[in-house]
C-alpha positions, -999 to 999 in steps of 0.1 A, spaced: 0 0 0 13 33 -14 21 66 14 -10 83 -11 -39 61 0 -31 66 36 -42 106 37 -70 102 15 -92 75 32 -83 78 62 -66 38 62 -43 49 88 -52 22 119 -44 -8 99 -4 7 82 9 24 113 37 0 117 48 2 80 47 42 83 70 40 111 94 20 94 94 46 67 90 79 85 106 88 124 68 98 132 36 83 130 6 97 114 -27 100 135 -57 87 115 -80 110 103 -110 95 104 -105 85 141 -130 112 164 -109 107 196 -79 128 175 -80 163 168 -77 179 140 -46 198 151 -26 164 157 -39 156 122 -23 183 112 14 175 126 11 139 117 9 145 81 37 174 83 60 150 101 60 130 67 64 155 47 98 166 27 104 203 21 95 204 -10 60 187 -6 55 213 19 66 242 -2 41 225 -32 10 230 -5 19 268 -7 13 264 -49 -17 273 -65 -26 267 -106 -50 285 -126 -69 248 -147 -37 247 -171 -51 223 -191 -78 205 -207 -80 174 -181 -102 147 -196 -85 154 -231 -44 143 -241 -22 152 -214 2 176 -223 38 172 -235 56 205 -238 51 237 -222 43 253 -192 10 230 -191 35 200 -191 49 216 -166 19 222 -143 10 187 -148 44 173 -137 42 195 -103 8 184 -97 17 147 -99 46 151 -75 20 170 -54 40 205 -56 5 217 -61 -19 227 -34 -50 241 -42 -63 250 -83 -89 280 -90 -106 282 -122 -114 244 -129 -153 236 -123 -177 210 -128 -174 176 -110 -162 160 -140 -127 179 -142 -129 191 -108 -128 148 -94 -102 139 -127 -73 171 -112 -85 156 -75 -73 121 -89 -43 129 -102 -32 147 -69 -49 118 -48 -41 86 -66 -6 96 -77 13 117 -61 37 102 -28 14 110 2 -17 117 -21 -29 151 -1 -64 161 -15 -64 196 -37 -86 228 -30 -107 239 -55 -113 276 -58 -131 299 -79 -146 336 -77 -180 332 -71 -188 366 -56 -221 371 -64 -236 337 -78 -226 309 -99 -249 297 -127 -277 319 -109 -267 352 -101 -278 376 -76 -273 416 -76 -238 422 -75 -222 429 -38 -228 467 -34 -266 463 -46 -272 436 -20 -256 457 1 -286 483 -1 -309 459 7 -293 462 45 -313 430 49 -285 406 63 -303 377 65 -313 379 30 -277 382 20 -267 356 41 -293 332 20 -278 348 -8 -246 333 -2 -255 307 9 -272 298 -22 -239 301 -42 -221 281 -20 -252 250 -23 -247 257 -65 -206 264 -67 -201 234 -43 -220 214 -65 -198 214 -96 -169 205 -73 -159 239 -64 -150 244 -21 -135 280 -19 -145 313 -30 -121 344 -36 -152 362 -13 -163 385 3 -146 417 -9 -147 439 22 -126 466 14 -145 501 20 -144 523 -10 -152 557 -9 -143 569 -47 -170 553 -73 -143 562 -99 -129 526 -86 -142 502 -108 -147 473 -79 -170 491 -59 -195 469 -74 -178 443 -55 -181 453 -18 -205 472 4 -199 504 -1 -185 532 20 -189 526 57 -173 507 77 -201 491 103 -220 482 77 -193 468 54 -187 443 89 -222 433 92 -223 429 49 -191 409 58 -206 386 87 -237 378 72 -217 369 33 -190 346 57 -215 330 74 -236 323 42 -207 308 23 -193 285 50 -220 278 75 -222 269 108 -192 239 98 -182 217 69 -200 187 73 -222 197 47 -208 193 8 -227 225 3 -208 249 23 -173 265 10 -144 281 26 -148 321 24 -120 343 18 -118 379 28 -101 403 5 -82 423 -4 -63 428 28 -55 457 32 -62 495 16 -72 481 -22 -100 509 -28 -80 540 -13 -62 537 -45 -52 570 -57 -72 588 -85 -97 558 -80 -73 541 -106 -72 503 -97 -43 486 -85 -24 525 -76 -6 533 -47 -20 535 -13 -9 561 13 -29 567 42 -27 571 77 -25 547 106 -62 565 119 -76 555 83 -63 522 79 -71 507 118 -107 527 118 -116 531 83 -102 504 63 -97 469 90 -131 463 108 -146 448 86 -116 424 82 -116 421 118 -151 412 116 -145 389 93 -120 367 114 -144 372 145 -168 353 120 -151 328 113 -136 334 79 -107 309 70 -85 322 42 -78 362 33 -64 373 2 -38 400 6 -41 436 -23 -21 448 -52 -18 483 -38 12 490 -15 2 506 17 25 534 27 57 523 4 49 486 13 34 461 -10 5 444 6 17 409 -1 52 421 13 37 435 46 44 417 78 25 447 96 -8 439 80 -2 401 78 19 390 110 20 419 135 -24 426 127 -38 391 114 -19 365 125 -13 381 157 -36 411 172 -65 387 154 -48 357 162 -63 348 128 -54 310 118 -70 298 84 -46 311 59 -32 338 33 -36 335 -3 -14 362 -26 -40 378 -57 -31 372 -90 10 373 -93 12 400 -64 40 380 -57 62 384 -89 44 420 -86 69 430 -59 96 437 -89 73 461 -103 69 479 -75 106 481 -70 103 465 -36 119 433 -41 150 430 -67 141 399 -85 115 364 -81 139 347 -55 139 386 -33 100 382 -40 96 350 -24 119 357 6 99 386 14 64 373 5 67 346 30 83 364 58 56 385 57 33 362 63 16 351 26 8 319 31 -3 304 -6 17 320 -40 -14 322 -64 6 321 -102 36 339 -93 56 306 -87 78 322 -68 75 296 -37 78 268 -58 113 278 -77 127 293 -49 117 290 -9 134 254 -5 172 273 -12 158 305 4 154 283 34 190 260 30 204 297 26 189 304 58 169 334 44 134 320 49 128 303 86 120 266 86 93 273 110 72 301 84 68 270 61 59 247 85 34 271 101 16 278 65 20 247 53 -2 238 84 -27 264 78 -35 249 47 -34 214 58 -57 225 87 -83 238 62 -81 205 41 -92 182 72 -119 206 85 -133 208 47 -134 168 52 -112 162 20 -90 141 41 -118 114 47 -132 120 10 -114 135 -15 -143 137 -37 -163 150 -14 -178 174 -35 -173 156 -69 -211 141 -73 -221 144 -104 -261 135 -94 -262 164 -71 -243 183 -96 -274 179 -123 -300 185 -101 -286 216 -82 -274 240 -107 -298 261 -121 -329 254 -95 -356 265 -98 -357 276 -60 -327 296 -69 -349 318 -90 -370 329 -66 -337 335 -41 -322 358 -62 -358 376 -75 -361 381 -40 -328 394 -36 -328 415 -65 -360 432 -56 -348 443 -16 -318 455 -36 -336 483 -57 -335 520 -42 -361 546 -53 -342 578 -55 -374 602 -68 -410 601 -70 -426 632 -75 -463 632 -80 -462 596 -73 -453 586 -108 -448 554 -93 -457 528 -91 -476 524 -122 -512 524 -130 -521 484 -137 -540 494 -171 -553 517 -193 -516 530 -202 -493 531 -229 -462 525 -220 -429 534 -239 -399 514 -231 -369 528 -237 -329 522 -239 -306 495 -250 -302 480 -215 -342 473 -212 -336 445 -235 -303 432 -225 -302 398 -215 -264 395 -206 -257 436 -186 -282 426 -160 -254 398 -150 -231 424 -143 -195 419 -133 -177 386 -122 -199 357 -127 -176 336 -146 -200 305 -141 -229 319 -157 -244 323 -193 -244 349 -214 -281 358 -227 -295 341 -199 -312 377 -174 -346 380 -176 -347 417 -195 -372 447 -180 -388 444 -213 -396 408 -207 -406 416 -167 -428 443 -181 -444 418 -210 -460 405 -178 -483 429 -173 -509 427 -204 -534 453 -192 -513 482 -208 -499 484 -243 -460 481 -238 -440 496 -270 -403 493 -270 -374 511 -290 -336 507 -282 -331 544 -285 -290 539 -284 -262 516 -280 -247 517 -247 -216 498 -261 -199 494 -296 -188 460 -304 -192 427 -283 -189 432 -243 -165 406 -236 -161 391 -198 -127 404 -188 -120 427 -215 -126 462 -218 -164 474 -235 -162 507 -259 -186 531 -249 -214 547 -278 -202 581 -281 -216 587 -318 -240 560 -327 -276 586 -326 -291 567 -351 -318 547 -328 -330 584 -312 -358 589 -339 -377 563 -331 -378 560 -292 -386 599 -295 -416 588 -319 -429 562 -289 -421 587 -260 -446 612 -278 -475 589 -279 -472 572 -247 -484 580 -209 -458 576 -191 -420 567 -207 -397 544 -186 -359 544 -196 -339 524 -188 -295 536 -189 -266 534 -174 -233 509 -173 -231 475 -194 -225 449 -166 -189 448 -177 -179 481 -176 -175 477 -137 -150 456 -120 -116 450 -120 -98 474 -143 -125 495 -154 -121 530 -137 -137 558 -150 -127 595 -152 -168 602 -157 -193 593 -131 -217 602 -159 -244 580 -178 -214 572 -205 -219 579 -239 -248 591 -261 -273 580 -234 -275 614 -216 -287 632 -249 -313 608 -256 -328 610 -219 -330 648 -224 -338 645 -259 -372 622 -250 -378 640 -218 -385 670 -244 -415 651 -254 -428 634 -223 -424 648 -190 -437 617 -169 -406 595 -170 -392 575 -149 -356 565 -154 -343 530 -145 -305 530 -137 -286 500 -145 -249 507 -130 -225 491 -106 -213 522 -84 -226 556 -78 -228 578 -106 -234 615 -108 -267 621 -125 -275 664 -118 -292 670 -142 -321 638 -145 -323 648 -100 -333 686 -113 -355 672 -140 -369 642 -140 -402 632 -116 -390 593 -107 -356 579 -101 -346 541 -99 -316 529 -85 -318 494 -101 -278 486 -104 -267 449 -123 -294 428 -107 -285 394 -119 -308 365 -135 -340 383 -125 -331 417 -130 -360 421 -149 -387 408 -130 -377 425 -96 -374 458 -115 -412 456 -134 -423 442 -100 -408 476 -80 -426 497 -110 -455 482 -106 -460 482 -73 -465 442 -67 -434 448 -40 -423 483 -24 -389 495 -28 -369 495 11 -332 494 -4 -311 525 11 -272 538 -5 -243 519 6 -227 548 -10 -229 587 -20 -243 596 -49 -222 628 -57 -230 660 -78 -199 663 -98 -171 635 -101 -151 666 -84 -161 657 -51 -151 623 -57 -141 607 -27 -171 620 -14 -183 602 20 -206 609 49 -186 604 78 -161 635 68 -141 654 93 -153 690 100 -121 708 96 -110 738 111 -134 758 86 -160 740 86 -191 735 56 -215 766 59 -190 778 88 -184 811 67 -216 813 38 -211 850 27 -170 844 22 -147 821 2 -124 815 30 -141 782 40 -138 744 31 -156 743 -2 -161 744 -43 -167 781 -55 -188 761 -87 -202 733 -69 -222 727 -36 -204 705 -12 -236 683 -7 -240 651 -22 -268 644 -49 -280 613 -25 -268 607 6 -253 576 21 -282 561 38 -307 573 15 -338 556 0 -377 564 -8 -406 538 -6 -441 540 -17 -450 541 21 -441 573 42 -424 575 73 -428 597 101 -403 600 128 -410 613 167 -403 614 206 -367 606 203 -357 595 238 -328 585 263 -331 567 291 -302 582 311 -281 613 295 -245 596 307 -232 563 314 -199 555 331 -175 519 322 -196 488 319 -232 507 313 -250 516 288 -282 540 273 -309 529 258 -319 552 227 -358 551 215 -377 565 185 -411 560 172 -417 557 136 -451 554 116 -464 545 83 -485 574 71 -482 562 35 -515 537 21 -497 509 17 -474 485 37 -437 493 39 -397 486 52 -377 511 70 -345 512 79 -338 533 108 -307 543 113 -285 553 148 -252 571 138 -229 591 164 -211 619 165 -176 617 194 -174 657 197 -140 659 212 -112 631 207 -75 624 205 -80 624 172 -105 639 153 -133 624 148 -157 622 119 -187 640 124 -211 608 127 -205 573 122 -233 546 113 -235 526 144 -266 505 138 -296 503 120 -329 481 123 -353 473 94 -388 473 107 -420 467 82 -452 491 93 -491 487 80 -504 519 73 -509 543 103 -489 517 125 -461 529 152 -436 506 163 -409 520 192 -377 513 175 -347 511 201 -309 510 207 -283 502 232 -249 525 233 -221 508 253 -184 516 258 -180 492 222 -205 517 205 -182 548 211 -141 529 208 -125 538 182 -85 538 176 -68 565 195 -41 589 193 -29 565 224 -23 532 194 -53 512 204 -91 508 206 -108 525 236 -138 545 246 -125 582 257 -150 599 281 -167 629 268 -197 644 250 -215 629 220 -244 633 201 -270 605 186 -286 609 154 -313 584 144 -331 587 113 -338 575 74 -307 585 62 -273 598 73 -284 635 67 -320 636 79 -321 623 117 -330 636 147 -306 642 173 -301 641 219 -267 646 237 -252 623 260 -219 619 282 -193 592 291 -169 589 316 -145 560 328 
C-alpha cells in the first residue's frame, strides 16, 4: 500500500507499523474522532519533505484540458508534472465535477502522500444563478437575506466541485471612480462588517459537514479601494487613523466570524506592497487577530513586488512574500522555484513553512477532504442543483430588496395596472447578458430576464419598445474592456416617436454589466456615452418619466435629480433583474433598499463620503465668504446621501428619547424613537443610529453609522424602535495606538438616512 492512499481515506489504523518504518513519526488517523484535527495536522507534516511542503503553498489556474491528451511540452506539461509530485496545493478556475474529481485524482491517486487539492473559484455574487452584485445587496441592509444569498452560491458552486470562493470583498471604498466598488458594500465601515458577517456565514455555514458549504476568503487585505485617483491597483498612502478605523473592521469582523483564508491587495500601503507587509499580515492578522485559516497572494502580487521596486528579483520576492506572512503563491511561482534554497540559505525560517504549510493542511481536514477526497465531486447532485428552480426565486427576491427609489414626485410610481401606454426605452431594457453584471464567470451569457420581458407580464397596458441607443460598440466581452457609444444617434428617432404617444415613458440607462469591475475606472461618473442626450432628448416630449439606472457604483446624475419626476436605482441585478425591476414599477413589491454609498453631484467631489471630518473651517461655517472648506462652482452636498432611499409608504419619525443622559465603564443608554407609516400601503424602513464623538484624541468624523434596524409598518402603525450604546458603540483607535472608549460628550442621530435624523446629547466617563 502506497504513502498516497493513507491521507485520503483515512486507512491509517491498519499501516501504522509500515509508516513507522518509513518515517521517524507516525501519522494519527483522520477519520479516528478521539484525535483532533490539530494532531492531524502535525502527523501528516511530520512526513512530509520540504519540497511537498513548499508544493502545498502552490496554487494553478486549470492549465489544461484534463479529460483530453495530457500535455507534453510547455508550461502546461509543466503544471501537470508539479501536480503529480504534489508541488501543487490548491487550483482556482477548474469547475464542474467531471474535471474538478479527474485534477482531485491525479493529486490523490498519484502523487507520494496523495494530499487532497482545493478547489477555488470567484463566485462573488452567484454561480450559474446570479444575484445583484455585492454593493446592490448591500442596499438591501437586509443581512439575513444576504446571508441566504450566499448561501445559495455556496449550495450551487459546491456542487460542480468547487470548495473556496475568492469572497467576500470587504474593502471600504469611498471613490465610485474605482471600478470594484460593485464588488463590496460600499462606504462605511459598520455596515461593510455586518455585509461581511452575514456573506462569511452564508458561504461557509455553521461547519463543513455539509458538501454544500465553501471556505470564504476575505479580501483584499488591506487598503485596495483608497487607491489613488480611484485608478485600480495605484498606490495607497494613508494614515494609521484610516487604515485601523476606516479600512480593518470589517476584516476584523471577518476573522471574529469565522472566515478561514484572506487574500492580501495589489496596492502597496504606505511604500509597502501588501503581499510584502508583515504589519498587516503578522503583526495585525496573525497576531492582534490571532487569525489561523490562511493567506492566499492575488493574481502574481508575488512576482508583482519587482514592479513595484520592492523586491529586486522572483527569488527577493519570495523571501519577502513569505516572511511577511503570505501563506499560498497564487501564479507567481515564486514559492515553488525558490523557498526550499531561500530556506537552505537560511533566508526564509523553517518554521514560516511549517506554520503555513499547516494552515492549509488544517483547512483540508476541517473541509473533510481528508476522509473523501471527492467529497464534492457528485455528479447526481451536480445535475440536479445548478440552475434550481428555487434559486430563481432566491435571487428575484434578492434582487428586488436590492432596488433603491431615488425620486417620486407626483407619485409617478408605481404604475397604473392598465389603461396606459407604456414606452420602453434604452438599450439596457432589453439586454439579456448587462443585467449579469461583473464577475460571474459561471454563468451564461443571454440568460437575465430583460425589463422588457418583466414588463411583458403585465398585459393590461400596451408596452412599445425602442432601443433608442447603443450603450456599447462591439461585443462586451467578460474580462475585457467594452467601448462606450459616443456617436452612434441613429436609434433616437424612433424611441422619441414612442415617447410622444405614450403615458408615461420608462428608460432604462446606465453601465453594461462589464464596464465595472476589476480594471474598469472611470474618469466620468456620468451615464457614458450618447445616453444622456437621448434622456434629455425624450424628456423633451414626455415629462412623466421614470428613469431606471442600470450601473455598478454611484454615478453623478445632476441634471435627471433637477429634471426628472421618478428615479430608480436598479444597479446589475442578476438572473431576474427584470422581473424585480417591473415588480418595483408596478408596485407588486415596495422598494426599502437605502445607498451603501454617496451619490455625488460632480465627479469633483469624488471621494465623497458621509462620515467627513469637519475641519477647522467647517461646511457653511463662513456662507457669505470664500475662506471656507468648499467648491466656489459646486455645492459640497452630495446628490444622494449615504443612507438614503424612498418607498411608496411614508415614514414619520418622533419622541426621540434617552433613558439616562450619561453612562460610566460597563453601562449603557438605551436610545428610543417612534416611527409610523403614514403612506397607504405596507412598507420597510431602515432606521438608522449614527454618532457623532465631539472631542477626541483624534478627530473624529462628524457621525458614524452605528446601527440600524429594518422594521416593516401597515399603514398608520407605530412601532418604538430602540438601541443600546455601550463603551464598544463609542471605541475607536486613539491617538494612544489602540481601541478604547474616551469619556466625553457625543451626540445620537437616528433617522432615514445619514443626513435627515434627529438628534439628543449624552456623556461618558471612565
Amino acid at each position: 500500500m502506497k504513502k498516497k492512499q493513507l491521507l485520503c481515506y483515512g486507512f491509517f489504523i491498519t499501516v501504522l507499523f509500515f509508516l513507522s518504518c518509513k518515517s521517524s513519526k507516525t501519522i494519527i488517523p483522520t477519520g479516528t474522532k478521539i484525535h483532533s484535527v490539530e494532531s492531524s495536522v502535525d502527523s501528516v507534516l511530520s512526513l512530509m519533505t520540504l519540497e511537498e511542503k513548499i508544493g502545498q503553498l502552490n496554487q494553478y489556474n486549470g492549465f489544461y484540458d484534463v479529460t483530453g491528451p495530457t500535455p507534453k511540452e510547455g508550461q502546461a506539461a509543466l503544471k501537470y508534472e508539479h501536480l503529480k509530485k504534489g508541488l501543487v496545493g490548491a487550483m482556482l478556475n477548474v469547475k464542474g465535477v467531471k474535471d474538478v474529481k479527474a485534477f482531485q485524482k491525479i493529486a490523490v491517486e498519484q502523487t507520494r502522500l496523495g494530499i487532497p487539492l482545493i478547489f477555488g473559484f470567484d463566485v462573488i455574487h452567484g454561480y450559474k444563478t446570479i444575484s445583484p452584485i455585492p454593493l446592490a445587496e448591500a442596499a438591501s441592509w437586509d443581512m439575513e437575506a444576504i446571508k441566504r444569498s450566499a448561501a445559495m452560491a455556496a449550495e450551487e458552486a459546491s456542487a460542480v466541485g468547487i470548495n473556496w470562493t475568492f469572497a467576500p470583498m470587504v474593502d471600504i471604498a469611498r471613490d465610485a471612480r474605482w471600478g470594484r466598488v460593485m464588488e463590496g458594500a460600499g462606504e462605511d465601515p459598520y455596515l461593510g462588517s455586518r455585509v461581511a458577517k452575514a456573506r462569511i456565514q452564508g458561504f461557509q455555514g455553521d461547519n463543513f459537514k455539509s458538501n454544500t458549504t465553501i471556505l470564504a476568503c476575505a479580501k483584499h487585505f488591506a487598503g485596495y479601494a483608497f487607491a489613488e485617483s480611484g485608478r485600480d491597483y495605484n498606490t495607497v498612502d494613508i494614515s494609521e487613523s484610516t487604515l485601523q478605523n476606516i479600512i480593518l473592521p470589517p476584516f476584523k469582523a471577518a476573522v471574529a466570524a469565522g472566515v478561514k483564508t484572506f487574500m492580501n491587495s495589489f496596492n502597496e500601503l504606505n511604500g509597502i506592497p501588501a503581499t510584502g507587509n508583515a504589519y498587516l499580515q503578522r503583526k495585525i492578522l496573525k497576531g492582534d487577530w490571532g487569525f489561523n485559516g490562511f493567506v492566499v497572494s492575488d493574481w502574481g502580487s508575488m512576482k508583482e513586488m519587482i514592479s513595484h521596486g520592492y523586491a529586486k528579483d522572483e527569488k527577493n520576492a519570495a523571501e519577502i512574500s513569505m516572511n511577511a506572512g503570505s501563506d499560498m503563491d497564487m501564479e507567481s511561482y515564486v514559492y515553488l522555484e525558490h523557498l526550499s534554497a531561500l530556506v537552505r540559505e537560511g533566508k526564509v525560517k523553517q518554521e514560516f513553512i511549517d506554520d503555513a504549510v499547516k494552515r492549509v493542511l488544517r483547512i483540508k481536514f476541517e473541509l473533510g477532504l481528508f476522509d473523501d477526497p471527492y467529497k464534492y465531486c457528485n455528479e447526481a447532485h451536480e445535475a440536479a442543483t445548478v440552475g434550481k428552480a428555487a434559486f430563481q426565486q432566491e435571487v428575484l427576491e434578492m434582487a428586488k430588496k436590492s432596488i433603491v427609489l431615488l425620486k417620486n414626485n407626483k407619485e409617478l410610481l408605481p404604475l397604473k395596472r392598465s389603461g396606459q401606454k407604456i414606452a420602453l426605452i434604452g438599450a439596457l431594457a432589453n439586454d439579456k447578458t448587462s443585467p449579469l453584471g461583473s464577475w460571474r464567470i459561471g454563468a451564461d451569457d443571454n440568460t437575465a430576464v430583460t425589463v422588457f420581458e418583466g414588463l411583458q407580464k403585465y398585459t393590461a397596458n400596451q408596452l412599445t419598445y425602442a432601443k433608442g441607443a447603443d450603450v456599447t460598440v462591439g461585443k462586451a466581452q467578460f474580462m475585457w474592456e467594452t467601448k462606450i457609444n459616443t456617436t452612434d444617434k441613429s436609434g433616437f428617432a424612433e424611441a422619441i416617436a414612442i415617447a410622444r404617444q405614450a403615458d408615461v415613458v420608462v428608460m432604462v440607462l446606465g453601465e453594461h454589466g462589464l464596464q465595472t469591475g476589476e480594471g474598469r475606472s472611470r474618469t466620468e461618473l456620468g451615464i457614458p456615452g450618447v445616453q444622456q442626450e437621448l434622456l434629455e432628448a425624450v424628456f423633451a416630449v414626455n415629462h412623466n418619466l421614470v428613469l431606471v439606472l442600470n450601473n455598478g457604483r454611484p454615478l453623478a446624475i445632476p441634471w435627471a435629480a433637477e429634471n426628472l419626476p421618478a428615479i430608480v436605482e436598479a444597479w446589475h441585478l442578476g438572473t431576474q433583474s427584470g422581473n424585480a425591476i417591473a415588480q418595483v414599477l408596478y408596485g407588486d413589491y415596495n422598494p426599502s433598499g437605502k445607498l451603501p454609498m454617496t451619490f455625488p453631484r460632480s465627479v469633483g467631489q469624488v471621494p465623497i463620503y458621509y462620515n467627513y471630518k469637519n475641519t477647522g473651517r467647517p461646511v457653511m461655517n463662513e456662507p457669505e465668504s470664500v475662506f471656507w472648506s468648499h467648491y466656489i462652482d459646486q455645492k459640497n452636498s452630495p446628490l444622494y446621501p449615504f443612507g438614503f432611499g424612498l418607498s411608496y409608504a411614508a415614514f414619520e419619525y418622533s419622541g426621540l428619547t434617552l433613558n439616562t443622559n450619561s453612562f460610566s465603564k460597563n453601562g449603557n443608554i438605551q436610545v428610543s424613537i417612534n416611527i409610523k407609516n403614514t403612506g397607504k400601503v405596507t412598507g420597510k424602513e431602515v432606521v438608522q443610529m449614527y454618532i457623532r464623538d465631539l472631542v477626541g484624541s483624534n478627530t473624529r468624523p462628524v457621525r458614524e453609522l452605528k446601527d440600524f434596524i429594518l422594521v416593516e409598518l401597515m399603514p398608520n402603525e407605530t412601532k418604538n424602535v430602540s438601541f443600546i450604546i455601550n463603551e464598544k458603540t463609542i471605541e475607536f483607535y486613539s491617538a494612544n495606538g489602540k481601541w478604547e472608549a474616551e469619556p466625553g460628550d457625543f451626540e445620537v442621530f437616528v433617522g432615514t438616512n445619514s443626513v435627515q435624523t434627529t438628534t439628543a446629547n449624552f456623556s461618558y466617563s471612565n
